[in-house]
C-alpha positions in Angstrom: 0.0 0.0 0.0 1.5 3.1 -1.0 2.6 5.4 2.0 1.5 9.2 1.9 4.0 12.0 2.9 3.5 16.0 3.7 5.2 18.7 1.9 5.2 21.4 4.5 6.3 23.8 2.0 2.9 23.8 0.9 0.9 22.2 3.5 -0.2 22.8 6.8 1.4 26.0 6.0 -1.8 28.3 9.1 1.2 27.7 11.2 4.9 27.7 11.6 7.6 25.6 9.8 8.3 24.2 13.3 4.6 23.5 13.9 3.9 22.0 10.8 5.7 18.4 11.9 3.4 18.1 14.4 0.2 18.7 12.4 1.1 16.4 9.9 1.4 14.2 12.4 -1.5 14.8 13.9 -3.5 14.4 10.1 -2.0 10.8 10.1 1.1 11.2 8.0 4.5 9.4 9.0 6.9 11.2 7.0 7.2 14.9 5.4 9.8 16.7 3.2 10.0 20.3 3.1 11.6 22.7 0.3 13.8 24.9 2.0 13.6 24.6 5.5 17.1 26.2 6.5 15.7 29.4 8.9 14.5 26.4 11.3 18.6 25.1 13.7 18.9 21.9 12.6 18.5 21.1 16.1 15.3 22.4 16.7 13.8 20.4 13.5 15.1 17.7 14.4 13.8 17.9 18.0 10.3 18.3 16.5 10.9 15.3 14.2 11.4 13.1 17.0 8.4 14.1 19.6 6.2 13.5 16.6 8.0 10.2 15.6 8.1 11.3 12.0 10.8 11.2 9.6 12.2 13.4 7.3 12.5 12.4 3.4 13.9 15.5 2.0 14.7 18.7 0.9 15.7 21.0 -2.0 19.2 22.6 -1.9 19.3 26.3 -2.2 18.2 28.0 -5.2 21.1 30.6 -5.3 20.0 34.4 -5.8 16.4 34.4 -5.6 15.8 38.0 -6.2 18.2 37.6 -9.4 15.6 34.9 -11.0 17.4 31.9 -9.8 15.8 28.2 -9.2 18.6 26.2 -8.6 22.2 26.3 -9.9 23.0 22.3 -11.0 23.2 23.3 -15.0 24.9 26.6 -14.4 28.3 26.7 -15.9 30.5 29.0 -14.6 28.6 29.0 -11.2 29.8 25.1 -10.0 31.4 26.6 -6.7 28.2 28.5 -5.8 26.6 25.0 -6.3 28.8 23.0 -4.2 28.3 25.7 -1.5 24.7 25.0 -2.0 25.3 21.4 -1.9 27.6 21.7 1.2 24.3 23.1 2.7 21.6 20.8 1.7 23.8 18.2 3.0 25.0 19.6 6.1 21.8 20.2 7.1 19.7 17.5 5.8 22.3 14.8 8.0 22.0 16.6 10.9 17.5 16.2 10.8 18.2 12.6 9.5 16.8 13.3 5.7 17.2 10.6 3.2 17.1 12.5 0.2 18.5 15.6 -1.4 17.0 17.0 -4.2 19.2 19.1 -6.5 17.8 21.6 -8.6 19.4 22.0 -12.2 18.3 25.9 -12.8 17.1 27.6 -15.1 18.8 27.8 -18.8 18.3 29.1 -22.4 18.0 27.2 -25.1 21.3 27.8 -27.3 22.7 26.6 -23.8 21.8 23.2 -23.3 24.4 21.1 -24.3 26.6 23.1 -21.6 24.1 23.0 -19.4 23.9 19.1 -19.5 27.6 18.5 -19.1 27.1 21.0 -16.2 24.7 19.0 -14.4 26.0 15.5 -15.1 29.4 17.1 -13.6 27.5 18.1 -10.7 25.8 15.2 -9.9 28.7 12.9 -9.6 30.1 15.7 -7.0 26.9 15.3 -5.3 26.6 11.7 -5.5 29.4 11.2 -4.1 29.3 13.6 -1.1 25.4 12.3 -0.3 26.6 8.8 -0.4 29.2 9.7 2.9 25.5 11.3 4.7 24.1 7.9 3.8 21.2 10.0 1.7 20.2 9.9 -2.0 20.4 12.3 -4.6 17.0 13.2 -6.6 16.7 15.4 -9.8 13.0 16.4 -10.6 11.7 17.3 -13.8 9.5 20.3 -13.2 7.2 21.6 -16.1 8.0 24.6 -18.2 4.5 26.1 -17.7 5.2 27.0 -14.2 8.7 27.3 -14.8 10.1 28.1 -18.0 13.1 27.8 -19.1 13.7 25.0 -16.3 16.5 22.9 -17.2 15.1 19.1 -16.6 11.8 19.1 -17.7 11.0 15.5 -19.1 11.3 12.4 -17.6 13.5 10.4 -20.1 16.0 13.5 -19.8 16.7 12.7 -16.5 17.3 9.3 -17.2 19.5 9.8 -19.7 21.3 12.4 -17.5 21.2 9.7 -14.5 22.8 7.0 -17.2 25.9 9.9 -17.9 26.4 10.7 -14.1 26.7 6.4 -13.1 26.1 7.1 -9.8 23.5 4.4 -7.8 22.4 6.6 -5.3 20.7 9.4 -8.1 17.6 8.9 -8.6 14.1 10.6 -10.2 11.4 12.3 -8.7 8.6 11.4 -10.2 6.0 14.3 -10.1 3.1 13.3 -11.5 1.9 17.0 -11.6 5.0 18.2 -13.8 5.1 15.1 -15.8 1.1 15.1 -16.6 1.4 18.7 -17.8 4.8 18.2 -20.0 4.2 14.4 -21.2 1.3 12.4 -19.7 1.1 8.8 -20.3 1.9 8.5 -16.5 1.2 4.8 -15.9 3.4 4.0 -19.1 6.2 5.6 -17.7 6.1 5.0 -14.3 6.3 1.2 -15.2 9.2 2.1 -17.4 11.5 4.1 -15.2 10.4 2.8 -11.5 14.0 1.4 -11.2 14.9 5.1 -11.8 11.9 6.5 -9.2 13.7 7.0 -5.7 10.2 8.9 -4.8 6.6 9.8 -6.2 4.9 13.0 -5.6 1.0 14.2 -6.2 -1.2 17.0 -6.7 -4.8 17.8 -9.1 -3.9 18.7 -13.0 -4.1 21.8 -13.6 -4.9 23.4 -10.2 -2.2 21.7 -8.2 -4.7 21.3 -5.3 -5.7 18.5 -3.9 -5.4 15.2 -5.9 -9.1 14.2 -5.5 -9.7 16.5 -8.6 -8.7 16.9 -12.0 -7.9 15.2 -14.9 -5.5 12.4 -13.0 -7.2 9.6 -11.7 -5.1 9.2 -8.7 -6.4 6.6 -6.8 -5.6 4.5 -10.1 -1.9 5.7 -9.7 -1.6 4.5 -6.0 -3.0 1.3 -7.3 -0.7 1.0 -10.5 2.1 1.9 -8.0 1.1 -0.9 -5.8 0.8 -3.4 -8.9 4.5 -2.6 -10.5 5.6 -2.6 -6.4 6.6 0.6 -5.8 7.8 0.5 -2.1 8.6 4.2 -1.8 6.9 7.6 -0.5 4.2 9.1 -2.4 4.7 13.4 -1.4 1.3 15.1 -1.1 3.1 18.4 -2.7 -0.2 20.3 -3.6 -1.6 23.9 -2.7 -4.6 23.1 -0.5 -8.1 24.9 -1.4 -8.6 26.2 1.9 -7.1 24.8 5.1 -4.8 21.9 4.7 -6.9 19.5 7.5 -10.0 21.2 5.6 -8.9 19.2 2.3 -7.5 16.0 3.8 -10.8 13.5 3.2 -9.1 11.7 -0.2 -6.4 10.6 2.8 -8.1 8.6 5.1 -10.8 7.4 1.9 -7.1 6.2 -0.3 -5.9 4.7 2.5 -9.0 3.0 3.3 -9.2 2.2 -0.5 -5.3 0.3 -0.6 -6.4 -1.4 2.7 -9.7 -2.8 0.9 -7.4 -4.1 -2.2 -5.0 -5.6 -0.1 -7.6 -8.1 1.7 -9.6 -8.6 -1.0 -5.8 -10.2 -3.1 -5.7 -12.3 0.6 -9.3 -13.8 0.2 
């Protein structure tokens, strides 16, 4: 049965960064990510993880200078020390709260760029590879749509497998968004059975409103099932802008869950 995570860089987000572990754990989750939760002392995060008995999948490394247009520095050449600091950071930080995962964000790049760009990244990655692998944490790369974010480097699925094939690394893996890559590609089922020795983790939210994934055009409760079938044993992130209040929205939760519990007995009768 697939296991739900919060992303409390969208949800639960009434209350503080510190708060939000515990309301997810109070909602019924047992794990969250977060995008860029550096402002919080590593200690205090991690203090919070542990009352709540919840662990932390991930987080993004810095984007570099926001107020400059930056999202993420990975495919920047020319800017590889800025994105080892960034990487230094992520890491730091993400051992100290017990993460598993780091995602690192490629950046933005122009067109006439992006054969530099790629040999940038795949350069990159093998830097980061190899410094996760001493914090016992994975590297994810995430294709993110070009309609929310244009110009983003990674934006389809097979591009960051061929990437992930260049950089040789076992601990790089894909994060699969099912909101980016329903927007860019579709065909979601197709190529999650493809690539889900690729997937290190899934993530959800409603095409096109990215709110909550009982609406839409993606039938998600035929995802978690598909997942289940091809034996996906990894998180699903609920990465989605809530409607209203986050506990307000959470119904499709507890009705999934109770959905995937319903499957499994009925494959034991």
């Amino acid at each position: 049965m697939p296991r739900f995570s919060a992303n409390l860089g969208f949800l639960f987000t009434e209350v503080s960064e510190i708060e939000r572990v515990a309301a997810a754990a109070a909602a019924g989750f047992e794990a969250v990510e977060m995008h860029w939760p550096y402002q919080v002392p590593a200690v205090e995060m991690r203090s919070a993880l542990s009352r709540s008995q919840i662990t932390m999948l991930g987080l993004n490394t810095p984007v570099g200078n926001a107020t400059a247009g930056d999202f993420g520095l990975g495919a920047l050449p020319g800017r590889e020390s800025e994105f080892q600091q960034a990487l230094d950071q992520a890491i730091s930080y993400g051992h100290a709260i017990g993460a598993t995962a780091v995602h690192c964000m490629s950046g933005l790049v122009t067109g006439n760029a992006a054969s530099a760009a790629e040999r940038t990244f795949v350069a990159n990655l093998k830097l980061a590879a190899d410094t996760a692998a001493r914090a016992d944490m994975t590297v994810l790369i995430e294709p993110i749509n070009h309609r929310d974010k244009p110009g983003y480097f990674l934006h389809t699925v097979e591009q960051a497998a061929s990437v992930i094939d260049q950089v040789g690394r076992g601990n790089v893996k894909i994060m699969f968004d099912c909101y980016h890559t329903q927007i860019m590609q579709g065909d979601l089922t197709r190529r999650l059975k493809h690539f889900l020795d690729l997937i290190g983790h899934v993530q959800i939210a409603a095409v096109p409103s990215r709110a909550e994934p009982d609406e839409g055009e993606i039938d998600y409760r035929d995802i978690c099932r598909s997942l289940d079938r091809l034996g996906y044993n990894g998180w699903i992130g609920a990465e989605y802008k809530p409607r209203g209040r986050t506990e307000e929205g959470l119904g499709w939760l507890s009705v999934w869950t109770q959905d995937q519990s319903s499957d499994n007995r009925g494959a034991m009768v």
